[in-house]
C-alpha positions in Angstrom: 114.9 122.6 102.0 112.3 122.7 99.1 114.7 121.0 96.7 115.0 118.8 99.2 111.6 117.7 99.2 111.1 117.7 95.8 114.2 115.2 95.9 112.5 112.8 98.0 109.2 113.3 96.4 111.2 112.1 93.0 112.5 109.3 95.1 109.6 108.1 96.1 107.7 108.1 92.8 110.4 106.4 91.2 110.7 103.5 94.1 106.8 103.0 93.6 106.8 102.8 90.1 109.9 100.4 90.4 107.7 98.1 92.6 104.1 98.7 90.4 106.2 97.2 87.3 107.7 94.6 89.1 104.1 93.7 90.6 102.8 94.0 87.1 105.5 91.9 85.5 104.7 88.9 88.5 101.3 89.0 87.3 101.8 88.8 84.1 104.1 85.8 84.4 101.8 84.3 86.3 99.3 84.7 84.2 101.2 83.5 80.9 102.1 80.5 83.2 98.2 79.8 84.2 97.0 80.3 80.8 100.1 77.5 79.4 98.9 75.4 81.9 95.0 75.0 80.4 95.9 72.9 77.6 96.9 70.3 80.2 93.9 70.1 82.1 92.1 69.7 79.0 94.1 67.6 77.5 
């Protein structure tokens, strides 16, 4: 049962740090697509 756990813990900190570089990679589009945009606005 403790290999078990360990297996899920493992599974877990994977899936979250899946999702934390997906967030960061959205934000970081986002932000390259913001930062593209000011050269319009003060165009």
């Amino acid at each position: 049962t403790k290999l078990s756990i360990q297996l899920i813990r493992f599974l877990i900190t994977t899936k979250s740090l899946m999702v934390a570089q997906q967030v960061l990679s959205i934000s970081w589009y986002s932000l390259a697509i913001e930062y593209s945009c000011w050269p319009f606005l003060f165009a």
